[in-house]
TINU-454079 format. One record per residue: x, y, z of N, C-alpha, C in turn; residue number from 1. Coordinates in pm, whole numbers, plus 50000, padded with zeros to 5 digits. Layout:
<atoms>
<atom><n_px>X</n_px><n_py>Y</n_py><n_pz>Z</n_pz><ca_px>X</ca_px><ca_py>Y</ca_py><ca_pz>Z</ca_pz><c_px>X</c_px><c_py>Y</c_py><c_pz>Z</c_pz><num>NUM</num></atom>
...
</atoms>
This chain:
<atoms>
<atom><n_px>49802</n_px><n_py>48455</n_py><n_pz>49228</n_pz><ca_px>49691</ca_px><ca_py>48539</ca_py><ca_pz>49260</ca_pz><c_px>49738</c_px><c_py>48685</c_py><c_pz>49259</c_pz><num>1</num></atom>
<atom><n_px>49665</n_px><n_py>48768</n_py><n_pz>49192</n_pz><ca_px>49678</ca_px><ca_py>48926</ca_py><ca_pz>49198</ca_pz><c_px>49618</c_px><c_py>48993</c_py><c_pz>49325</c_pz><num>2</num></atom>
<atom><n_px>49685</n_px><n_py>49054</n_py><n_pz>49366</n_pz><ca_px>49577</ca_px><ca_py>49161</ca_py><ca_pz>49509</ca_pz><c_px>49638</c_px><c_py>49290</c_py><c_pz>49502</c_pz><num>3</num></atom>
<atom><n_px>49525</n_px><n_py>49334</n_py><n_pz>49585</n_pz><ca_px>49561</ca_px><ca_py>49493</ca_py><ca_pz>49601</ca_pz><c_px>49579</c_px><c_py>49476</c_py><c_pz>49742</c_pz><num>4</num></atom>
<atom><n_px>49675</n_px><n_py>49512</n_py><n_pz>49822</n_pz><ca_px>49658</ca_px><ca_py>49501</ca_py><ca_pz>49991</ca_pz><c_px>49636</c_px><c_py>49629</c_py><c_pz>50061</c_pz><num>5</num></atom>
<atom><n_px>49605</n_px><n_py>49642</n_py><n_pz>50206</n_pz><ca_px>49577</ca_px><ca_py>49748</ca_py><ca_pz>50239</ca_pz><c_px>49618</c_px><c_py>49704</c_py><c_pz>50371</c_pz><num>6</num></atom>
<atom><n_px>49705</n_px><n_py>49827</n_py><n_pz>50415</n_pz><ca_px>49791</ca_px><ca_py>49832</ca_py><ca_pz>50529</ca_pz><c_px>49879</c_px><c_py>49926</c_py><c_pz>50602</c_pz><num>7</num></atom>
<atom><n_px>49861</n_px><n_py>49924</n_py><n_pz>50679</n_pz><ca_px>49974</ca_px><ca_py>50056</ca_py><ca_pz>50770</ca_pz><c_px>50061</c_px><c_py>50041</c_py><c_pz>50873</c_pz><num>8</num></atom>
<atom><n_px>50015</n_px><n_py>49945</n_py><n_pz>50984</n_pz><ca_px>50108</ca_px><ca_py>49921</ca_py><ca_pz>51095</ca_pz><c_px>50217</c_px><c_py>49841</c_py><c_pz>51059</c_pz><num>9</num></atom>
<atom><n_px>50281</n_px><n_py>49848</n_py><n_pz>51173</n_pz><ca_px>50388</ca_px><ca_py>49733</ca_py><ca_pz>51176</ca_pz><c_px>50360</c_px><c_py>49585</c_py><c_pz>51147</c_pz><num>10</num></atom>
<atom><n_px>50238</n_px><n_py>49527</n_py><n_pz>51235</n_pz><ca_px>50154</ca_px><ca_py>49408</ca_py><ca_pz>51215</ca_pz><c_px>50139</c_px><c_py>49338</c_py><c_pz>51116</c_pz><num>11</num></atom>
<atom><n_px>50133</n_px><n_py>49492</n_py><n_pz>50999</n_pz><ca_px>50073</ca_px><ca_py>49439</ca_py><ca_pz>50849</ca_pz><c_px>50180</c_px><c_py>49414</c_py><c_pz>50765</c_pz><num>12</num></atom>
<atom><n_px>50286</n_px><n_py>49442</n_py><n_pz>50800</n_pz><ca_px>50401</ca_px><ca_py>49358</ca_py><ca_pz>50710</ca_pz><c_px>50444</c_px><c_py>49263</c_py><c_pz>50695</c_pz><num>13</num></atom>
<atom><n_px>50425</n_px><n_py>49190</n_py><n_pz>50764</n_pz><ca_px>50483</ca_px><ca_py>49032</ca_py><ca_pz>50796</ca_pz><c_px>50399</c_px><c_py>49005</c_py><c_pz>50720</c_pz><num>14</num></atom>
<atom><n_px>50258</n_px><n_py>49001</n_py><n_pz>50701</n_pz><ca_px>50163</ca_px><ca_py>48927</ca_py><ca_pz>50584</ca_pz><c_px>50181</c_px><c_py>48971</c_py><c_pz>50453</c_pz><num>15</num></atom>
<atom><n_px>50191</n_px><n_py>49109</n_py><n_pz>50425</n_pz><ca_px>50262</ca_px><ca_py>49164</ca_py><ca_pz>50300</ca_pz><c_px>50378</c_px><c_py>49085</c_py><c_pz>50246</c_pz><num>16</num></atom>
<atom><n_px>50469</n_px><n_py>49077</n_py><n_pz>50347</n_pz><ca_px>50599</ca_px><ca_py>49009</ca_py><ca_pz>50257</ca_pz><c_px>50627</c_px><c_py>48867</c_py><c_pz>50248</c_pz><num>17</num></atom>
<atom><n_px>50474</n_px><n_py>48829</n_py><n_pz>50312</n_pz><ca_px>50426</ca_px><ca_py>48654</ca_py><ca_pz>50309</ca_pz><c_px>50361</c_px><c_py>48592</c_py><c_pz>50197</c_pz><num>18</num></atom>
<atom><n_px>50300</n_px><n_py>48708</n_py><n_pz>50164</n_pz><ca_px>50214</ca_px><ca_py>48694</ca_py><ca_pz>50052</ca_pz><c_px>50340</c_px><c_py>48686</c_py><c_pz>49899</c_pz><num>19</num></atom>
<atom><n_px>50430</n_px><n_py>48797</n_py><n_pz>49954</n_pz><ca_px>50519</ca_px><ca_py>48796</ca_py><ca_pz>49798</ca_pz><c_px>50570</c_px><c_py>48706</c_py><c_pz>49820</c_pz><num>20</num></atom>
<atom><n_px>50634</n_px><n_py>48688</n_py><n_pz>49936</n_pz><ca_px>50761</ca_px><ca_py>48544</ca_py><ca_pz>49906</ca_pz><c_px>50645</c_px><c_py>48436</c_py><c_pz>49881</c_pz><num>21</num></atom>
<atom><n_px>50543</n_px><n_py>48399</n_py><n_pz>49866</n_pz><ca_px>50483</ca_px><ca_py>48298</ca_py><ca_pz>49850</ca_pz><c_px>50438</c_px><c_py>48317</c_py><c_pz>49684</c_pz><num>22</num></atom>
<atom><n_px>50498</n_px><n_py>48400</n_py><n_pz>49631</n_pz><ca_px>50485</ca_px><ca_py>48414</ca_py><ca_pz>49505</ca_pz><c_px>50327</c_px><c_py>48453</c_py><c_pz>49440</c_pz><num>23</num></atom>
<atom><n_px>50263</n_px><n_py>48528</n_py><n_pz>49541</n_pz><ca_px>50140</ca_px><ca_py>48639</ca_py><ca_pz>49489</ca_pz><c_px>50205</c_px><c_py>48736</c_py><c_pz>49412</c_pz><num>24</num></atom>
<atom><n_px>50110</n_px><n_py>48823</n_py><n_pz>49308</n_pz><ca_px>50116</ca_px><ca_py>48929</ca_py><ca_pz>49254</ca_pz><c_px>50065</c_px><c_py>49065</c_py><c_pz>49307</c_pz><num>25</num></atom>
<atom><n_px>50158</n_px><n_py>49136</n_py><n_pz>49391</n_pz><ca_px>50089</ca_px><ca_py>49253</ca_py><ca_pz>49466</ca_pz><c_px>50046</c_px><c_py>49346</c_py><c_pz>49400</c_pz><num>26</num></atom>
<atom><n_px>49985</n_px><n_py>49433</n_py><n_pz>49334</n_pz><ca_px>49955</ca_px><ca_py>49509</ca_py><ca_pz>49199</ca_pz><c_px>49940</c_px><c_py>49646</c_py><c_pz>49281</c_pz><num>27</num></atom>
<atom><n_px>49929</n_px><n_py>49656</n_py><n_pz>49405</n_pz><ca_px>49941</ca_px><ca_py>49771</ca_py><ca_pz>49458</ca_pz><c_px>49908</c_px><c_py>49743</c_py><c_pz>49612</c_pz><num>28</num></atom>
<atom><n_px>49994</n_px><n_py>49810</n_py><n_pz>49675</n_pz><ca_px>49986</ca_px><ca_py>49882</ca_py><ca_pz>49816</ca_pz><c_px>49892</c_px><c_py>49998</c_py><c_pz>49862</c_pz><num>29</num></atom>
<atom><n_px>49801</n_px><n_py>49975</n_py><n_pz>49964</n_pz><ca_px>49709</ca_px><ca_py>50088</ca_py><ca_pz>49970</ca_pz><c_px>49729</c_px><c_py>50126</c_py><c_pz>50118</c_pz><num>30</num></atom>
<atom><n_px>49803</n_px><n_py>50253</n_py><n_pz>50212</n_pz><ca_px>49802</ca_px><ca_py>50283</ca_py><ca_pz>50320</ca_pz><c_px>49796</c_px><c_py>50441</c_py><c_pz>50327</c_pz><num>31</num></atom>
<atom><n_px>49785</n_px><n_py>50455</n_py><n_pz>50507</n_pz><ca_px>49765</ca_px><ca_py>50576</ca_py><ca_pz>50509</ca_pz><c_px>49938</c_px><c_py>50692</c_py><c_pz>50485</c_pz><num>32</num></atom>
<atom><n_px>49860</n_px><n_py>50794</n_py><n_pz>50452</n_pz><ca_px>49930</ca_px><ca_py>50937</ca_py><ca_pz>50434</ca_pz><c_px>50090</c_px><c_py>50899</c_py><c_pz>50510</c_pz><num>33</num></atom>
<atom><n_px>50178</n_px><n_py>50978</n_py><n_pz>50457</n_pz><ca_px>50305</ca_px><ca_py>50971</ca_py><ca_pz>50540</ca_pz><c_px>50237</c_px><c_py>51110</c_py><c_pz>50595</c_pz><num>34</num></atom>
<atom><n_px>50300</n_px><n_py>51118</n_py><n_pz>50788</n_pz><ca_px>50253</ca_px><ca_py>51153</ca_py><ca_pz>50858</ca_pz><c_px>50396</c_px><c_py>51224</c_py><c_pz>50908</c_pz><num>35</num></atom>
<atom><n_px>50375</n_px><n_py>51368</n_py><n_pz>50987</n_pz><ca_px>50528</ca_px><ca_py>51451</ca_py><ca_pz>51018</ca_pz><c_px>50489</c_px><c_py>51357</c_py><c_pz>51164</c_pz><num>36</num></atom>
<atom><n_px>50647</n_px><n_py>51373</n_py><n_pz>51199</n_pz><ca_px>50668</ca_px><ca_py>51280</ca_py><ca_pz>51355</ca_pz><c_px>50815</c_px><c_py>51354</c_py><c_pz>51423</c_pz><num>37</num></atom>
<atom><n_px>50775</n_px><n_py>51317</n_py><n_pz>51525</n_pz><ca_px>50934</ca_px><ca_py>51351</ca_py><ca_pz>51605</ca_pz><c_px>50938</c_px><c_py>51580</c_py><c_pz>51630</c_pz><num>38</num></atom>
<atom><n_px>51035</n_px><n_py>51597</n_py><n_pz>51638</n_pz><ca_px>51034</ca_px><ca_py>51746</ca_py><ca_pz>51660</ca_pz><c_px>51033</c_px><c_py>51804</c_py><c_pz>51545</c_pz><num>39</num></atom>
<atom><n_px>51098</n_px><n_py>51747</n_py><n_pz>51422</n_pz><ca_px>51158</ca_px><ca_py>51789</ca_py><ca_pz>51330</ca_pz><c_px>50996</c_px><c_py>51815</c_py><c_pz>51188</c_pz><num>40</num></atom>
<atom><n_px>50954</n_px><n_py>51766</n_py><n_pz>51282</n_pz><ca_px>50788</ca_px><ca_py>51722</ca_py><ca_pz>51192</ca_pz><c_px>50845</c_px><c_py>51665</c_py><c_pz>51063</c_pz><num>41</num></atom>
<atom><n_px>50955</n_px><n_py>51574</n_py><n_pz>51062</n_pz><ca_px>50973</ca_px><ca_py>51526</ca_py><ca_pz>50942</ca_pz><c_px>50895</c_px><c_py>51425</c_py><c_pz>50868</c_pz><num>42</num></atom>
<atom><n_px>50829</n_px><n_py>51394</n_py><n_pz>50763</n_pz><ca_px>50774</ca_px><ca_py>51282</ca_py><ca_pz>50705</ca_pz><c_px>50779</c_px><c_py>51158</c_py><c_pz>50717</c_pz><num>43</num></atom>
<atom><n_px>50759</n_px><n_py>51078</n_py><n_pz>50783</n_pz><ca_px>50798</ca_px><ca_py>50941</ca_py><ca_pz>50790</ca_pz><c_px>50662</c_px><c_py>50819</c_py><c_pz>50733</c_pz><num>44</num></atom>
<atom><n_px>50729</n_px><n_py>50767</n_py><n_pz>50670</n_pz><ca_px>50670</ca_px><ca_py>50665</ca_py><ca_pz>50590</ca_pz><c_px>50623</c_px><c_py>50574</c_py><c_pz>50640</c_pz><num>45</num></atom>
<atom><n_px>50487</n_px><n_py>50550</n_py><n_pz>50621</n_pz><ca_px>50414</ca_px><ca_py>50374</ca_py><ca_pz>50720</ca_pz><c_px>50496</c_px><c_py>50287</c_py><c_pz>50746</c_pz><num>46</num></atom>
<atom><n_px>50506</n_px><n_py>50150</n_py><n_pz>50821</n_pz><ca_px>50564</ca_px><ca_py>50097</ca_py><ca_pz>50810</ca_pz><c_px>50512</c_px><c_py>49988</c_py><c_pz>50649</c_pz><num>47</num></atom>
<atom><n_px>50375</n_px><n_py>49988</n_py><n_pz>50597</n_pz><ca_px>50372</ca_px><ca_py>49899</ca_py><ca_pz>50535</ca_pz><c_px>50444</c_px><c_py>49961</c_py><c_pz>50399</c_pz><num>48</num></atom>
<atom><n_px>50445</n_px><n_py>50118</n_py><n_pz>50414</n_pz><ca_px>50492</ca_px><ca_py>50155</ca_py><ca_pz>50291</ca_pz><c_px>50664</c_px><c_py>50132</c_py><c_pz>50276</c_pz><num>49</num></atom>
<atom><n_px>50734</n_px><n_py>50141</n_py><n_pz>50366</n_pz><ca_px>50851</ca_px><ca_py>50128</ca_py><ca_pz>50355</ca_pz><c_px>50844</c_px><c_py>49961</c_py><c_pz>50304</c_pz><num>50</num></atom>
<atom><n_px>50812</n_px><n_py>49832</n_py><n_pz>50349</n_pz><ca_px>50838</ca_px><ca_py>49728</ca_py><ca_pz>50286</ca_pz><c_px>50782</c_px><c_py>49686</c_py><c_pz>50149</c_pz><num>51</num></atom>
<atom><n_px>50672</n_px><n_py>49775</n_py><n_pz>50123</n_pz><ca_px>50630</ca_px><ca_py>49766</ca_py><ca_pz>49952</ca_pz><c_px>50759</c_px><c_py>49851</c_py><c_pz>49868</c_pz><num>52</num></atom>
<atom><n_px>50796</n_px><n_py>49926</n_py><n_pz>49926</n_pz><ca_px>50903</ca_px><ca_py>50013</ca_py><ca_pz>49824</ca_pz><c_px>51016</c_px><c_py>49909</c_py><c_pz>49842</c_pz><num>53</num></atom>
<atom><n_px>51038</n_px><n_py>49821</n_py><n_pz>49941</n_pz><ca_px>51171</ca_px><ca_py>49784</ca_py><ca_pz>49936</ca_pz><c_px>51139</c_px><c_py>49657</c_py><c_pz>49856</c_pz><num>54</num></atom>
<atom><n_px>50973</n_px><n_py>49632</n_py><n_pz>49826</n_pz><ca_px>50979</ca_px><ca_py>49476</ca_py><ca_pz>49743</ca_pz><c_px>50935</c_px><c_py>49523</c_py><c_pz>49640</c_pz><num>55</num></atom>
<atom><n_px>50949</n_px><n_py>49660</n_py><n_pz>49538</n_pz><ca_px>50932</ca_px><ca_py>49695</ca_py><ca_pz>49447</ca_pz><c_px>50768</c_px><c_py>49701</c_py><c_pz>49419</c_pz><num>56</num></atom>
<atom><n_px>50717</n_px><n_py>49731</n_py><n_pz>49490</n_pz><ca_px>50521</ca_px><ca_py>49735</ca_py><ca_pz>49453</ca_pz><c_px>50494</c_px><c_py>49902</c_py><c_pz>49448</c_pz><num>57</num></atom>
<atom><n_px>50397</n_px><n_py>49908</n_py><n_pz>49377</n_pz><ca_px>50333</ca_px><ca_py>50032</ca_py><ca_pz>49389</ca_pz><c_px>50260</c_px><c_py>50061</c_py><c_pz>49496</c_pz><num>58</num></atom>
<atom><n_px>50299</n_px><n_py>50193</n_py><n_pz>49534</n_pz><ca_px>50202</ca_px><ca_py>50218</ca_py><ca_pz>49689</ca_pz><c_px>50096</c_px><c_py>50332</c_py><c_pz>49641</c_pz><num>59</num></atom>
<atom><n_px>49950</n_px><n_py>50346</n_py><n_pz>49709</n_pz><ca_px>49871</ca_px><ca_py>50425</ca_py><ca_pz>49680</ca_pz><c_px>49865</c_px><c_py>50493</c_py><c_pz>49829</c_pz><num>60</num></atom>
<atom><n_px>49865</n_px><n_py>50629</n_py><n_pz>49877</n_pz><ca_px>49835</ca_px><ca_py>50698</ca_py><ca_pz>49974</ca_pz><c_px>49705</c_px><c_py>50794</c_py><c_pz>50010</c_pz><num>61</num></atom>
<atom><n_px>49646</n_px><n_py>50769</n_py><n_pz>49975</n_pz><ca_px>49486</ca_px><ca_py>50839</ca_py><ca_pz>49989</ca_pz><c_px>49439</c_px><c_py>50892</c_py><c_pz>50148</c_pz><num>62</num></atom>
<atom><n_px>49394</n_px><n_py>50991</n_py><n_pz>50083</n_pz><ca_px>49342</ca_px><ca_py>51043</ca_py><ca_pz>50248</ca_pz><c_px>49245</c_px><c_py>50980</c_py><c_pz>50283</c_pz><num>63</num></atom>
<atom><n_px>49133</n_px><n_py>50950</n_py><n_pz>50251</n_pz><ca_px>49045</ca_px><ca_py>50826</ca_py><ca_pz>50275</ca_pz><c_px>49021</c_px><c_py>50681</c_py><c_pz>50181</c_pz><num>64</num></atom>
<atom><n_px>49053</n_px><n_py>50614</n_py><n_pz>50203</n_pz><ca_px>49078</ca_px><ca_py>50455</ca_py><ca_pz>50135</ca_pz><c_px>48897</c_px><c_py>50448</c_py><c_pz>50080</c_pz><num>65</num></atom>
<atom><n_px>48815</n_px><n_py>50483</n_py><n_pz>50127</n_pz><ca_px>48637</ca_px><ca_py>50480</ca_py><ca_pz>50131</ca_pz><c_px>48648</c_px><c_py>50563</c_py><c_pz>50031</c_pz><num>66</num></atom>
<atom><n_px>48748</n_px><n_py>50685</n_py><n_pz>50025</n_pz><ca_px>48687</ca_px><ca_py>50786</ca_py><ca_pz>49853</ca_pz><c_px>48626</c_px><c_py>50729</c_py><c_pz>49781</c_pz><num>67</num></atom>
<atom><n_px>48502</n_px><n_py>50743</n_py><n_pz>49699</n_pz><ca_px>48461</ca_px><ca_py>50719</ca_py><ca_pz>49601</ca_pz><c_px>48547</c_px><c_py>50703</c_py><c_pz>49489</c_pz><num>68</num></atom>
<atom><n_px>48584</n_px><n_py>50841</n_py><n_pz>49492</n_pz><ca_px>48709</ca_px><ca_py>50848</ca_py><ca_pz>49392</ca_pz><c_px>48828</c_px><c_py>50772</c_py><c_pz>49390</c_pz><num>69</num></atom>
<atom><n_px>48881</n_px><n_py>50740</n_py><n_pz>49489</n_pz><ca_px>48991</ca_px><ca_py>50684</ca_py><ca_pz>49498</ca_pz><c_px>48962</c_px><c_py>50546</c_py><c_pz>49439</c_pz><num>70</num></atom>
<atom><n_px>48863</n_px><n_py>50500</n_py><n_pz>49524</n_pz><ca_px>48838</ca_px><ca_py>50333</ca_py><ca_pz>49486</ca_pz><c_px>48809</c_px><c_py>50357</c_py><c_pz>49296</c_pz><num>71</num></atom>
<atom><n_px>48713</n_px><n_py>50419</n_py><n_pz>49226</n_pz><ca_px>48699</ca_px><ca_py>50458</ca_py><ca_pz>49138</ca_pz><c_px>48781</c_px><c_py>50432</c_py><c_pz>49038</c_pz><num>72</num></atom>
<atom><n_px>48893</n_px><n_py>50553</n_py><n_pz>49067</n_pz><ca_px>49051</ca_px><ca_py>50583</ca_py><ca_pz>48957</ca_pz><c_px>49122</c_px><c_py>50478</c_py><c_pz>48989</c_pz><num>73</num></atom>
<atom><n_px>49153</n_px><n_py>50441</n_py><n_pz>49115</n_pz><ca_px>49267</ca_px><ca_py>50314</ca_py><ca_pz>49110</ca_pz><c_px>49182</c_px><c_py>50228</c_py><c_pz>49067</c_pz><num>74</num></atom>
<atom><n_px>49106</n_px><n_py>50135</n_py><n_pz>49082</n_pz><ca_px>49005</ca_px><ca_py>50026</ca_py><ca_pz>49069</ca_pz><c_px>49030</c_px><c_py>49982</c_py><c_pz>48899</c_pz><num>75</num></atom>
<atom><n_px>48926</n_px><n_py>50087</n_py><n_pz>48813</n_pz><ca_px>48966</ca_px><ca_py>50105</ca_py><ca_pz>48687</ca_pz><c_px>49076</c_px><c_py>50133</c_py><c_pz>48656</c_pz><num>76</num></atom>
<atom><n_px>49204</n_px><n_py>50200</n_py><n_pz>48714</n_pz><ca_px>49342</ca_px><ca_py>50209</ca_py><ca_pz>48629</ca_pz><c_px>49364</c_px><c_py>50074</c_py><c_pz>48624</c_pz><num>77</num></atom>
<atom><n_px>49373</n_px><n_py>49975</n_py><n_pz>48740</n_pz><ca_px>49417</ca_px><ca_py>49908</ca_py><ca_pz>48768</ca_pz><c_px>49370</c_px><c_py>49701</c_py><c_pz>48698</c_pz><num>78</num></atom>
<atom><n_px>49235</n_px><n_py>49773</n_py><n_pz>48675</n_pz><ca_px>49166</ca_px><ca_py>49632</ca_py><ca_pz>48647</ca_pz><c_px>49233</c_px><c_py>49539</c_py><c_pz>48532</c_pz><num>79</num></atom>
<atom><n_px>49301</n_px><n_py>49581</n_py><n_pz>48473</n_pz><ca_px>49352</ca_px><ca_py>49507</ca_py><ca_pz>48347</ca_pz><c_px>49497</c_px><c_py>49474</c_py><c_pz>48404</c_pz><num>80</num></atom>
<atom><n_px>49510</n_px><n_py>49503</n_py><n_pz>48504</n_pz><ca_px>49593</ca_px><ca_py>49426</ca_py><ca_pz>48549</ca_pz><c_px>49596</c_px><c_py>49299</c_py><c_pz>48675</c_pz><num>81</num></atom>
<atom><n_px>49447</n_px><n_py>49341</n_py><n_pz>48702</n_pz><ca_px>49398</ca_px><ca_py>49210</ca_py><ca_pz>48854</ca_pz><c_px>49315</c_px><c_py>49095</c_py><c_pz>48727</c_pz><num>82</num></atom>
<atom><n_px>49327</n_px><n_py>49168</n_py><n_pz>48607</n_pz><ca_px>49223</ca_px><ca_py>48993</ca_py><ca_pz>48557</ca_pz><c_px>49305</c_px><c_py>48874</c_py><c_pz>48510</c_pz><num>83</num></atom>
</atoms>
């Protein structure tokens, strides 16, 4: 099965990397913005995004996941690869 997943917390990884080891096709990662944290306001990466990069998937970061646009451009980039 092909999916697109959508995810950000900690929570949402354990099903992310359930889904691959069970031998799904992730075709893309969809979470929120890396966000500054700590004093340093440094960037830190979702947690769902750090385990899509470490299982080789593409991640999408959109400021709203609802964009028209967003759903739009990824949707169609993407369709010839979910059929």
């Amino acid at each position: 099965m092909r999916i697109v997943y959508f995810g950000t917390p900690d929570f949402a990884v354990a099903p992310l990397v359930a889904l691959h080891e069970a031998g799904h096709e992730i075709v893309l990662v969809v979470t929120q913005p890396d966000k500054p944290r700590g004093r340093g306001h440094a960037l830190q990466f979702p947690p769902v995004k750090e385990a899509a990069l470490r299982l080789g998937i593409p991640v999408a970061q959109p400021e709203r996941a609802r964009n028209a646009d967003f759903i739009g451009c990824s949707v169609r980039r993407r369709r010839s690869s979910l059929s």
